[in-house]
N, C-alpha and C positions, 0 to 999 in steps of 0.2 A: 504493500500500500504506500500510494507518497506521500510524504509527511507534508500539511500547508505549512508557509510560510506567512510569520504578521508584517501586518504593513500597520505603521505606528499613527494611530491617530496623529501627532503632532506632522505629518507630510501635508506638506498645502495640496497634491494632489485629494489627502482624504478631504479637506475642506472644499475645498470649490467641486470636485464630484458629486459630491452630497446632497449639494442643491438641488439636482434632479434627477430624475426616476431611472433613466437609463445608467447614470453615472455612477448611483447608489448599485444598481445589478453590479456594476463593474467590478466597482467595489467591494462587494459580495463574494465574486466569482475568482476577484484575483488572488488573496492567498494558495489554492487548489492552486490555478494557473501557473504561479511561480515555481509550487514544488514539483509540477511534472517538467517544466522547464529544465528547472534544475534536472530533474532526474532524465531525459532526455536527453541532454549537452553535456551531460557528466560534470556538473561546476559548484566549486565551493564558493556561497555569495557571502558578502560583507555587510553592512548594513548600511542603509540606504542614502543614497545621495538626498539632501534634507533642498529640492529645489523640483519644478516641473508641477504646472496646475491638474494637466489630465494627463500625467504619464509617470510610473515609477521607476526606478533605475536604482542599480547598483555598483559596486565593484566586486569582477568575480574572474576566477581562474579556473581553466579546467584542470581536473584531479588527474586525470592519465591522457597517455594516447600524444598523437601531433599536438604541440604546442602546449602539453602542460605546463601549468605555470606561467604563462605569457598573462598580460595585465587583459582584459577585457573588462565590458561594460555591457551587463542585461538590461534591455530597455523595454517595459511592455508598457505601451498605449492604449489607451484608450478610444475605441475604432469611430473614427470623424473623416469626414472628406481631405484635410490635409495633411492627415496621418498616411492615407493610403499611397503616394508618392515618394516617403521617405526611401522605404527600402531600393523600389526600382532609380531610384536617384542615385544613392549610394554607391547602387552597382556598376551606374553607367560612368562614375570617378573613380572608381575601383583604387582607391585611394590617393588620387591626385589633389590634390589641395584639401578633403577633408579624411574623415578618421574611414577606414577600411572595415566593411559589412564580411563578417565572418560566416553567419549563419541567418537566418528569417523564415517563421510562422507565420504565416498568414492568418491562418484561423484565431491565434492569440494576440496577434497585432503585436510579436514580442521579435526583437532585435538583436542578436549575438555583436558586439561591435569593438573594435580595438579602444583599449584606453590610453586619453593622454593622459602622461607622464614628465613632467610634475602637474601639468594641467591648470595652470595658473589662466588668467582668462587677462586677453586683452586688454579690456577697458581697467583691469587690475594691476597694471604693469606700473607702478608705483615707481616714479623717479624717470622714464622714457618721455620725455616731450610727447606732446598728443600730434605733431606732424609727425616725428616718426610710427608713432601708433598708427596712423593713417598708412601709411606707407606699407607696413607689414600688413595691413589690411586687405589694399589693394594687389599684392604678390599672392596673397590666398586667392583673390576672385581671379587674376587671372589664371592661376591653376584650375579655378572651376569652371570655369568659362568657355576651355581650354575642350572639355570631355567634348564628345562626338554624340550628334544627336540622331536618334534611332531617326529613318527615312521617315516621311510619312504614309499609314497603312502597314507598317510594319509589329509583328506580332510581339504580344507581350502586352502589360500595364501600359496604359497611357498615361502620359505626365497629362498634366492643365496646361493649358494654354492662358499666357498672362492676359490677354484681351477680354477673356473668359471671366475671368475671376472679378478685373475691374470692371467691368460691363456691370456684375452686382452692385459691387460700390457705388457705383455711377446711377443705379436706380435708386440707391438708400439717398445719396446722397441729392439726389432730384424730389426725395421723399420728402428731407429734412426742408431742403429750400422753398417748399410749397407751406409749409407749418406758421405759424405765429407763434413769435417768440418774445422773450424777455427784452429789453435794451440791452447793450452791451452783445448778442450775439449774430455775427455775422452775415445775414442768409445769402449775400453777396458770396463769398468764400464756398459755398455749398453749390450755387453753381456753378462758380469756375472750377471746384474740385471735380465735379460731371460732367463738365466738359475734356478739362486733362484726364480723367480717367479712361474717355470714350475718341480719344483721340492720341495718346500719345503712345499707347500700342500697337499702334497699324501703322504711326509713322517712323518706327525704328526700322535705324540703317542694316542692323545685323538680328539673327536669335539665338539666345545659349540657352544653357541649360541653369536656371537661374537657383540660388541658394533658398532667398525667399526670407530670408530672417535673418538677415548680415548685421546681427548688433555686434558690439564687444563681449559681449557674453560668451558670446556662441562661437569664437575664436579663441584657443588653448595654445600652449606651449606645450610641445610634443617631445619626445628622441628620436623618430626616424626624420619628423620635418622640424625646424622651428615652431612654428603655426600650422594646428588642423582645426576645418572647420565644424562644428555637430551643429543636430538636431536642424536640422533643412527642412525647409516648406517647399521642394524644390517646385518647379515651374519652365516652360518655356514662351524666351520672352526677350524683352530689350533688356541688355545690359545696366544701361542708366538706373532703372526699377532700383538696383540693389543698395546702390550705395547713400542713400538717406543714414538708416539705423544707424551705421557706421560715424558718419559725420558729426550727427546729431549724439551720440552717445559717446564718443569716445574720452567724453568730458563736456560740461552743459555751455555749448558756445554764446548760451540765450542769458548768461552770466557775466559773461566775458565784460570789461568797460565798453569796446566796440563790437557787439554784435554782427552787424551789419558785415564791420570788415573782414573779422573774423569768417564769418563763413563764406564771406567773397573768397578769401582766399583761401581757405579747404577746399570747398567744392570745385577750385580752379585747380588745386594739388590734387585730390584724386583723380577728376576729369584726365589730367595732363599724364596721369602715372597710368593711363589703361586707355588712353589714345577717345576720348570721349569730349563732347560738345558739354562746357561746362554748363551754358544753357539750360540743356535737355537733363543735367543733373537738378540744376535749381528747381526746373520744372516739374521735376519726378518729387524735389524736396515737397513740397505744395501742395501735390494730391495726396502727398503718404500723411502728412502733415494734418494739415486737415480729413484725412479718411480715419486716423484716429479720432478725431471731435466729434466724427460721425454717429459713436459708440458711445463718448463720455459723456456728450451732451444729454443722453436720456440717462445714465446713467447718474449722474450727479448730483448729492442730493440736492446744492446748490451748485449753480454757475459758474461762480469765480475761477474755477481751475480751466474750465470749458473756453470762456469766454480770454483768459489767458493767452491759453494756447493756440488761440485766435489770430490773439494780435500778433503772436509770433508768426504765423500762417500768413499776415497782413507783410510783415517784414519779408516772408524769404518770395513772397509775389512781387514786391518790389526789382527784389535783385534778380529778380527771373525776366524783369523787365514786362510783370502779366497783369 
């Protein structure tokens, strides 16, 4: 019989699953889930990496056979639409620029995957200038950038297509601009986000195979690479798309004494380090920008924060020239 394994109330995954009814089944289901895992892959697990809203994760090793010993990392998700991409993503970088997919269940939504080691995360690089942070950024996405994308019609998972995906955004966000709202909220910004959403997809020069969640977070300090990237929304799509989170997070530029300059000249530093229209970065900054307000705005119990990150959204239109 396999023994289950606990998942500790104190994981923000048990917190935000909880909320609803499929999430609590998950919930339910996944102690079992881990221990046939485990007993499946042959792997001694550690306890749990204490981060991830609907997905848990460990550090674990297998007991025998090829590769005992070697560092890995069990990841079982929680089955959602941008979950389903991960693996066939993985596979088509077969570990070029992020971490190397070892093993994948489908049926458990569970992940076999190499671990970084020491694993320190980008935006945590304490004492590195945030240009160079930026820089090691961009060396990751051009490794991703870099995989070959299945023909179209070709067998196997289909990735999303980014057009796809913004095209929603681009309804919600047409949703929101129809609404009456408080002072202080934008609804100008929610149609220009509907429009960059529904337009700057189909006008990109190239398509990759896009990350999809390019924060600092999500960038580690490795031993076969400097930098690998985890946890992908992968997608295909324009380049430009990725490099917001990156920009925006690799330290809060919306702090900076000049804002404004400050991310002129980022968004001109990555654009220039991966051969890109810094433009069409500002422009990508905008929709991603406000596609988050799209959420918090109902979410909030007040506005302040909504309304905020507004005017910041007011700022990088500016420098977008939009």
């Amino acid at each position: 019989m396999v023994r289950s394994l606990r998942v500790p109330a104190s994981l923000p995954c048990v917190a935000e699953m909880g909320q609803h009814e499929s999430g609590r089944k998950w919930l339910e289901a996944l102690p079992e889930m881990l221990g046939e895992l485990r007993e499946m892959w042959g792997l001694r697990l550690e306890e749990p990496f204490h981060g991830g809203s609907c997905s848990w994760a460990a550090p674990a090793r297998r007991e025998a056979g090829p590769g005992a010993g070697e560092p890995l990392v069990l990841k079982v998700t929680w089955p959602h639409p941008e979950a389903l991409a991960e693996a066939p993503g993985l596979a088509l970088w077969a570990g070029g620029g992020a971490v190397r997919l070892h093993a994948y269940d489908p049926e458990r939504q569970a992940l076999l995957l190499e671990r970084c080691v020491p694993g320190t995360e980008l935006g945590r690089s304490h004492g590195v200038p945030a240009d160079e942070r930026l820089v090691h950024g961009a060396d990751v996405l051009r490794d991703l950038w870099a995989a070959p994308l299945p023909p179209p019609g070709a067998e196997g998972p289909v990735l999303p297509g980014l057009a796809d995906v913004t095209a929603q955004w681009a309804d919600l966000a047409e949703e929101r601009a129809a609404r009456r709202w408080p002072a202080g909220v934008d609804t100008g910004l929610f149609a220009l986000c509907a429009g960059l959403l529904r337009d700057l997809p189909g006008s990109a020069g190239r398509e990759v195979l896009l990350h999809g969640d390019f924060n600092p977070g999500n960038v580690l300090t490795a031993r076969r690479r400097p930098w690998l990237a985890i946890d992908p929304k992968p997608m295909r799509g324009d380049p430009a798309y990725d490099l917001w989170p990156l920009v925006e997070q690799v330290d809060d530029p919306f702090a900076a004494a000049d804002p404004p300059g400050v991310l002129a000249h980022r968004t001109a530093l990555v654009a220039g380090e991966l051969g890109l229209d810094p433009q069409r970065v500002r422009a990508w900054a905008v929709a991603r920008h406000v596609e988050y307000v799209l959420w918090s705005v109902v979410e909030d119990e007040d506005l302040g924060r909504s309304v905020g990150l507004m005017q910041q959204a007011r700022l990088l239109a500016g420098l977008a020239g939009l």
